[in-house]
C-alpha positions in Angstrom: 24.4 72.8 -98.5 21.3 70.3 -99.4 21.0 71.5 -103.1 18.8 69.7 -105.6 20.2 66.0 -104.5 19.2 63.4 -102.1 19.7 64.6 -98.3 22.7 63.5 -96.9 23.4 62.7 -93.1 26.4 61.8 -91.3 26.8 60.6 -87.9 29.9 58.4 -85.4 29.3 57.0 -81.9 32.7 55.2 -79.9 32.9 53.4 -77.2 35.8 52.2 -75.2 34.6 48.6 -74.6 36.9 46.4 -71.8 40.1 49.0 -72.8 41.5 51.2 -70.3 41.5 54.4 -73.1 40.0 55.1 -76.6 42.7 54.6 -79.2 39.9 54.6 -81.8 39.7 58.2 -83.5 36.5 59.1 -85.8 35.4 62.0 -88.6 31.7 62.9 -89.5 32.1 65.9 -91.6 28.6 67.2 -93.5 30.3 69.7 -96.2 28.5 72.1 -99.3 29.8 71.1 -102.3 29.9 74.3 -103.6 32.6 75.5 -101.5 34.1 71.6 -101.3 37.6 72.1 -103.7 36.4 68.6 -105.0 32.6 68.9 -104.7 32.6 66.8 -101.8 29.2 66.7 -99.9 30.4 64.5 -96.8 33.6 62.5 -95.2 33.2 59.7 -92.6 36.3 57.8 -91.3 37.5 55.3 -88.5 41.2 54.9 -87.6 41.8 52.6 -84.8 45.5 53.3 -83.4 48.0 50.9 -82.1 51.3 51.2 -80.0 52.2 51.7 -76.2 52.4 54.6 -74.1 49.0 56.1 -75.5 50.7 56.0 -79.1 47.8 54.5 -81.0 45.6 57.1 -79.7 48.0 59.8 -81.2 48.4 58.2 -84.7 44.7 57.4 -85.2 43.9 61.3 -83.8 46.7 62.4 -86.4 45.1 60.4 -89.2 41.3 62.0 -88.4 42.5 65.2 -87.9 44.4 64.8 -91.5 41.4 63.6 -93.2 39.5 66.3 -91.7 41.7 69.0 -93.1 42.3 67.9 -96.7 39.4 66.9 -97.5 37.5 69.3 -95.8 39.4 71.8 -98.2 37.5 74.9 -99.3 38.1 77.2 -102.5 38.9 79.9 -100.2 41.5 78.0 -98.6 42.7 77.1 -101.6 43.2 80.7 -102.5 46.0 81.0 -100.2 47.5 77.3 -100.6 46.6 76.3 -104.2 45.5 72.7 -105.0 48.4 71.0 -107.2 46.9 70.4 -110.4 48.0 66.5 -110.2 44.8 66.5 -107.6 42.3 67.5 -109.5 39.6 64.1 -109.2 38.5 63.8 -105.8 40.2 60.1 -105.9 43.6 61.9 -105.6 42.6 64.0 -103.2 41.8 60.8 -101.2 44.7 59.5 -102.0 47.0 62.2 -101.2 44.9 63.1 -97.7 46.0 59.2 -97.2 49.6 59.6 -98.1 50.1 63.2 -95.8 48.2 61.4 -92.8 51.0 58.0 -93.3 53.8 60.8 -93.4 52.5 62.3 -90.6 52.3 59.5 -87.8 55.7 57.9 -89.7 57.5 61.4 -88.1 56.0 61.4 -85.3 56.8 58.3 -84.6 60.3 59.0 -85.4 60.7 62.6 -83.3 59.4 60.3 -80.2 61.3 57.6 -79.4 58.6 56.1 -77.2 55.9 56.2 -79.9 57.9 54.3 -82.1 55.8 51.8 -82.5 53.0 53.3 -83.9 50.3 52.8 -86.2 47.0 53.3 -87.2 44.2 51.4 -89.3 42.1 53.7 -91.8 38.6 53.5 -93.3 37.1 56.2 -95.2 34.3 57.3 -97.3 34.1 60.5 -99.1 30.9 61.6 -100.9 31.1 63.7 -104.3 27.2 64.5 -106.5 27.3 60.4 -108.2 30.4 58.5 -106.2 31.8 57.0 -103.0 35.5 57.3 -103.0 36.3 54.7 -100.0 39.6 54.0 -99.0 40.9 51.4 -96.8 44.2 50.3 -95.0 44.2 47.7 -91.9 41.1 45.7 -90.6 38.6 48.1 -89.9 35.9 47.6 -92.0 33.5 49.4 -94.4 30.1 48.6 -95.6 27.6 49.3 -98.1 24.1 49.0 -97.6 21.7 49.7 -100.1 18.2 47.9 -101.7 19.7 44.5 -101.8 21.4 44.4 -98.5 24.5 44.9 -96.9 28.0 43.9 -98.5 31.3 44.6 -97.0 33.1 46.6 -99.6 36.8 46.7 -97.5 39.0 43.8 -97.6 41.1 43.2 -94.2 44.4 43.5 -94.2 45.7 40.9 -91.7 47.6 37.6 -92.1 44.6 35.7 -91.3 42.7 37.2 -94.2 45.5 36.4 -96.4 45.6 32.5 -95.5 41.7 32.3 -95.6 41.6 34.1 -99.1 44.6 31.2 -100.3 42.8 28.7 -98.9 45.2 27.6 -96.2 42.7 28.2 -93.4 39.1 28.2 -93.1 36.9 31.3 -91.9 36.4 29.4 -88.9 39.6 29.0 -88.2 41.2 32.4 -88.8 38.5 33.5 -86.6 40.1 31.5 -83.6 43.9 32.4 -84.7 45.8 34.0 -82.3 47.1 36.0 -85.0 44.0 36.8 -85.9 44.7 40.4 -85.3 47.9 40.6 -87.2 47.5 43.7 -89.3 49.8 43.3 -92.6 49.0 47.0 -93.5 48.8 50.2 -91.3 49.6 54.1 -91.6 52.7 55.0 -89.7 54.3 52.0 -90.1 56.5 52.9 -93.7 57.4 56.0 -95.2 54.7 55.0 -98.1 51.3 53.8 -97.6 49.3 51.2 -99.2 45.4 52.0 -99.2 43.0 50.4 -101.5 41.1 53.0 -103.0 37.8 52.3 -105.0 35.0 54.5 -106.2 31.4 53.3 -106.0 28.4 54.9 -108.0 26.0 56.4 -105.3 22.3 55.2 -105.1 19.9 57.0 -103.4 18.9 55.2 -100.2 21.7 54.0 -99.2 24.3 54.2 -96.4 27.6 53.8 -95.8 29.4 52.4 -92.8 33.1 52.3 -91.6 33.4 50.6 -88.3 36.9 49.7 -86.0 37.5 45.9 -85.3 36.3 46.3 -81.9 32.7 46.3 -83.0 33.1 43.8 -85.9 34.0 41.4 -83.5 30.9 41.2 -81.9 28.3 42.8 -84.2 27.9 40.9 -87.1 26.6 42.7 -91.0 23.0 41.8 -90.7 22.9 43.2 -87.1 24.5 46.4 -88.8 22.0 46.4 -91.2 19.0 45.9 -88.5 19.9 48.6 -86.7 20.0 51.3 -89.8 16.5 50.2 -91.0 14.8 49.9 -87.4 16.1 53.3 -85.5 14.1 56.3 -86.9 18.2 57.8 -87.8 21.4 57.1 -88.7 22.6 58.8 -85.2 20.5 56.6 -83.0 21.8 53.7 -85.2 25.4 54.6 -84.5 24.9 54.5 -81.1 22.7 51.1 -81.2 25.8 49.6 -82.4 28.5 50.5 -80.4 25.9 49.3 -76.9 25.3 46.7 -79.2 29.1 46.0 -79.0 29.4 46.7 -75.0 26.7 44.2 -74.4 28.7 41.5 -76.4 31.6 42.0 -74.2 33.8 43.8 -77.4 37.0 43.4 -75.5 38.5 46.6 -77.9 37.1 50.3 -78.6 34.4 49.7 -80.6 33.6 52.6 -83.2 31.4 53.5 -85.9 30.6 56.3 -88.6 27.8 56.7 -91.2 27.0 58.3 -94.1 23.1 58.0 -95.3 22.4 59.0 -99.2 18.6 59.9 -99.1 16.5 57.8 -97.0 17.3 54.6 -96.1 14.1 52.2 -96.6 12.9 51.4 -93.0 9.7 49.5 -94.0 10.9 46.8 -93.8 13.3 45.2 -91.0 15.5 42.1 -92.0 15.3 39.6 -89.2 18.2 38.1 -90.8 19.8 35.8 -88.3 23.0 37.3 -86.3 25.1 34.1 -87.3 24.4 34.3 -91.4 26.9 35.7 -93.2 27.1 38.1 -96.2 28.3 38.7 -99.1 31.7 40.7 -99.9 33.0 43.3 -102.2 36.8 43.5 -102.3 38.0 46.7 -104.1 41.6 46.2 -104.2 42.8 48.2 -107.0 42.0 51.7 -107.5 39.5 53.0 -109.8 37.2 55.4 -111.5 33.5 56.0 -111.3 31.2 58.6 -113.7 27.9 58.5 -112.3 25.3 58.2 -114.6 21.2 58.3 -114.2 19.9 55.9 -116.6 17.9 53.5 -115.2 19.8 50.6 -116.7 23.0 51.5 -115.2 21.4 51.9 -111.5 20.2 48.5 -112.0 23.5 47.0 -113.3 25.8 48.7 -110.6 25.5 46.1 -107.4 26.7 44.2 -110.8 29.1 46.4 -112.0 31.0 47.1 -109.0 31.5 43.5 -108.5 33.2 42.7 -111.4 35.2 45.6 -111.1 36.2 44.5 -107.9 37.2 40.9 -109.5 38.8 41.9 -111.7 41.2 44.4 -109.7 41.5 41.4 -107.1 42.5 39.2 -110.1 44.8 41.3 -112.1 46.6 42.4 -108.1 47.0 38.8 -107.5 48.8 38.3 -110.7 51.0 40.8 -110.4 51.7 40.1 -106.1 52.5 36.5 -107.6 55.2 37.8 -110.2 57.2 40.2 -108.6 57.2 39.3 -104.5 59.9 37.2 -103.7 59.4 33.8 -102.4 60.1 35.4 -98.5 57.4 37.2 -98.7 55.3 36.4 -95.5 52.7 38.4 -93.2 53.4 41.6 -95.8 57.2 42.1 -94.9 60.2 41.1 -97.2 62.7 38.7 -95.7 65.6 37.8 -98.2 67.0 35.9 -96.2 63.4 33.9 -96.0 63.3 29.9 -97.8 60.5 28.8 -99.2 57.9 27.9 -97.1 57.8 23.6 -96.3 57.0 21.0 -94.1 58.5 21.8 -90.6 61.5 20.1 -90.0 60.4 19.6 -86.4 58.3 17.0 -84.4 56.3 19.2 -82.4 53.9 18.6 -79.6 50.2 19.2 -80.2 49.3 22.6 -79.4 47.1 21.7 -76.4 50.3 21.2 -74.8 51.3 24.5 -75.1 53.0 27.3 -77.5 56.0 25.2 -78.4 58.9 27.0 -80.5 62.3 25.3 -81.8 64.9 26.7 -82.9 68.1 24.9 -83.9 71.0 24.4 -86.2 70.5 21.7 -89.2 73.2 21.1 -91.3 74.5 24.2 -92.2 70.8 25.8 -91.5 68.9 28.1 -88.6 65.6 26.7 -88.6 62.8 27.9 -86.5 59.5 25.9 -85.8 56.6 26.5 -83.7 53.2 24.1 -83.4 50.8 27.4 -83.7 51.3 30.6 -85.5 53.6 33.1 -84.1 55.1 36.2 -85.1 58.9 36.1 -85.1 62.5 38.1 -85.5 65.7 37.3 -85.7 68.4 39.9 -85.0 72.2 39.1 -86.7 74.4 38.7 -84.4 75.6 41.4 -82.1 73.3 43.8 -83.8 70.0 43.3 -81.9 69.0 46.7 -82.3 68.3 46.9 -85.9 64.9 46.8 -87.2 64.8 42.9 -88.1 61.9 41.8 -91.1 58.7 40.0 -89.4 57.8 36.8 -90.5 55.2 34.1 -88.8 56.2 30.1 -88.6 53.4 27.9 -87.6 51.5 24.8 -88.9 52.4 25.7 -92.7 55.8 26.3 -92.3 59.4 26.9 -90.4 61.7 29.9 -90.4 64.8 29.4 -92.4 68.2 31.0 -92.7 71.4 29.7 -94.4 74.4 30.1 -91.9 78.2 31.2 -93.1 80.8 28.6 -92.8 82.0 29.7 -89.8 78.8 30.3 -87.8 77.5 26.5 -88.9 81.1 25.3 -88.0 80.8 27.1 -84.1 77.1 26.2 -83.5 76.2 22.8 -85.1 74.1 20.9 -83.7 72.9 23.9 -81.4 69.2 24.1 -80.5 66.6 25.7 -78.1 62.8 24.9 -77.3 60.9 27.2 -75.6 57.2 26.0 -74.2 54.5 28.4 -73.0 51.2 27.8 -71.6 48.5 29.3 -69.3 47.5 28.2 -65.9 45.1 29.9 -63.5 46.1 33.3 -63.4 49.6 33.1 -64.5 51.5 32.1 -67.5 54.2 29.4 -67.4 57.5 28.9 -69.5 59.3 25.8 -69.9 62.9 25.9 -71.8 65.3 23.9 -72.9 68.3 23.6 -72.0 66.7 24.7 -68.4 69.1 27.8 -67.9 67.8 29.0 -71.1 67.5 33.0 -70.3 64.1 34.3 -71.5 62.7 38.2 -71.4 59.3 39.4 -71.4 58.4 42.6 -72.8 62.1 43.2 -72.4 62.2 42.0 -69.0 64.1 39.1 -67.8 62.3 36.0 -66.4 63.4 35.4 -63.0 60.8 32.2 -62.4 58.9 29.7 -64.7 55.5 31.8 -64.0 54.5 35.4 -64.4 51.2 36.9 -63.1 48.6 37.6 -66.5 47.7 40.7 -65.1 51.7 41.5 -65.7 50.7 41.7 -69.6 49.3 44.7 -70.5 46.7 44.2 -73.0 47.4 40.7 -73.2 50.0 40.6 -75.6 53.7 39.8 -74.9 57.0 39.9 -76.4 58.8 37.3 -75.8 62.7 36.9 -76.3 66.2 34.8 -75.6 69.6 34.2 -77.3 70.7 31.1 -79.8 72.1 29.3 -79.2 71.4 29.2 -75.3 72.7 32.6 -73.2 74.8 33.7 -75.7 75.1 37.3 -76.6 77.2 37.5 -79.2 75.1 35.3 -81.5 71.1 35.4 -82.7 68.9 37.5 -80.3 65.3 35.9 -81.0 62.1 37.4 -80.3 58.5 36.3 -80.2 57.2 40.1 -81.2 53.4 39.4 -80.4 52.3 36.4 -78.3 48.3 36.6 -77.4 48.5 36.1 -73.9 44.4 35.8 -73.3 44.7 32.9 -76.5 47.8 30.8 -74.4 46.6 26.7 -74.4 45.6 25.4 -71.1 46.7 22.2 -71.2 45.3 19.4 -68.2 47.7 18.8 -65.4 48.8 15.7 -67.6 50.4 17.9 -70.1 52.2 20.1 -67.7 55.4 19.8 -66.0 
């Protein structure tokens, strides 16, 4: 399996952190290329699952376990289930493994009802003779380090991510968003999946890293990169980092898997601060890689790869910005979605509390809030269909033109809804005060509920508009973060 190229080592490590089970799922895989259909020589992966009732566990295990048994594809296998001849370059193999492991979870999720929520991110890294085929869908991470450091070669796929790359928030800030775990892409969730998919020229010495959320969080790219140059192995590495993430209170699973290309160079030990951040690679577009071994091109690839990276991220941009339509919002199409504008609302400050408004404006169903939220509205009388997900906040309200005859019966119709945390429980304030509210499907029978009532500190929170009536809008708050709730001072309670 070694042949006449640079020893290659694999090796994972998972911990569950502060969560009650291990939705993370991980792949090390150590393969001879010679029996590899693709000439693979190793396959590393993290998928970190999401949904209740032990759902993201399943759809992360399903993604691994599909990884696992494409990729892991031998000529002998193939003998009795040939390869399709459109798979041919290992990147299409990555691809397609990607594509079977979204179709996968998406029917799962639909032969059990009580999985239906579920989802997975994905990060992988598959190692031919000159290239890295990574893919990538969701916010775990993966990272490259080689002889000039450690760059993060994954972009995140959240709604955060998005504002900080269009400069409408700050790194800082997104960091302290409650929707800062908003994931705008994930297997499972559509019958057709969206990775990014890049190939990388190898360099001997190097590693690869993908990692679940749960230990970005607390363990920061230089602290990565300390670890794989001061342990004597990639495998006491791993396992470095995810105590590394226990000791810094990771409140997820925290999980890790590594790929080393030759020997990593361990003579020297960055003491880069914990706090300093690095640089990032974004490979958002797909593309191909022929290693070479001329010594000019090994110098030029850190180069190289970056400009290819640009470039894709450019020429995506373009395109995202011509053909989305002017609803688009947190990755899912609205049509029914206005342009985003200055609220129409005069909310509160947000120390206050989570303050949303929703009311009737001349013709129009407006919905305001004075912090980001996520947020669907059903038609009327037809609150079981699948409604599009959009977030209102600070940059913008919720819009939907009304018929003639809904803005004839509900003018002037409107509905505020305040939300805060107190001690151990979490208080609602409504308006009108009969205002009916649910949580996590549940209705509110007092103006408190206990926080250890939320699992996993996330609620969904939801009432009819206008006030108590059925047969019109059912609105829901689809992911509040309980643990992020303002607590305002007795002044700005009720």
């Amino acid at each position: 399996m070694e042949g006449v190229g640079p020893q290659i080592r694999v090796a994972t490590a998972t911990t569950m952190g502060q969560r009650p089970e291990n939705q993370d799922a991980a792949i090390a895989l150590r393969l001879d290329p010679t029996q590899s259909c693709w000439g693979f020589e190793a396959v590393v992966a993290v998928a970190d699952g999401m949904g209740g009732h032990s759902a993201g566990g399943v759809a992360s295990r399903i993604a691994a376990d599909t990884i696992a048994e494409l990729l892991g594809k031998t000529h002998l296998q193939a003998e009795a289930d040939p390869v399709p001849e459109d798979l041919a370059e290992p990147a299409d193999a990555v691809a397609h493994a990607v594509s079977v492991a979204n179709a996968r979870i998406h029917q799962q999720a639909e032969d059990h009802p009580a999985q239906h929520d579920m989802g997975t991110t994905l990060t992988l890294v598959a190692i031919t003779a000159d290239a890295a085929i990574v893919a990538h869908v969701g916010d775990s991470r993966g990272y490259l380090l080689s002889l000039t450091g450690i760059v993060q070669i994954t972009q995140d796929h959240t709604w955060v991510a998005q504002q900080v790359r269009a400069e409408r928030m700050t790194e800082e800030e997104a960091a302290r968003s409650p929707l800062r775990s908003q994931i705008t892409r994930t297997l499972g969730a559509e019958t057709e999946a969206e990775p990014d998919i890049v190939a990388i020229p190898l360099e001997v010495g190097s590693a690869f890293v993908v990692c679940s959320d749960g230990l970005v969080e607390v363990v920061s790219p230089p602290r990565i990169e300390h670890a794989l140059r001061s342990e004597p192995d990639i495998a006491t590495a791993c396992q470095r980092l995810v105590e590394a993430a226990e000791v810094g209170g990771a409140s997820d699973n925290a999980t890790v898997a590594c790929v080393e290309i030759g020997d990593v160079n361990r003579a020297v030990v960055p003491q880069t601060p914990a706090s300093e951040m690095t640089d990032e690679l974004y490979p958002a577009v797909r593309s191909r890689a022929r290693g070479h071994d001329d010594r000019m091109l090994r110098r030029l690839r850190p180069l190289i790869v970056a400009v290819i990276a640009l470039v894709g991220i450019s020429l995506l941009l373009l395109v995202r910005s011509c053909v989305l339509a002017p609803g688009r919002q947190a990755g899912v199409e609205d049509p029914t979605r206005q342009p985003i504008h200055a609220s129409a609302f005069d909310l509160p400050p947000v120390e206050e509390g989570l303050v949303v408004r929703i009311a009737v404006v001349e013709g129009t169903l407006i919905a305001g809030a004075n912090r980001h939220v996520q947020l669907t509205i059903h038609e009327p009388g037809d609150s079981t269909r699948e409604e599009p997900k959009t977030v209102i906040g600070p940059e913008g309200d919720y819009t939907r033109t009304l018929s003639e005859q809904q803005a004839a019966k509900w003018k002037d119709a409107a509905c505020q809804l305040r939300i805060w945390a107190e001690g151990d429980g979490i208080h609602f304030e409504t308006d009108p005060k009969d205002l009916e509210v649910f949580v996590n499907k549940k209705a509110l029978t007092s103006s408190r509920v206990s926080s250890a009532a939320v699992s996993d500190d996330s609620m969904r929170v939801g009432f009819y508009f206008p006030a108590n009536n059925r047969d019109a809008f059912t609105v829901a708050l689809t992911r509040i973060d309980a643990a992020n709730l303002p607590r305002p001072n007795k002044a700005g309670t009720n």
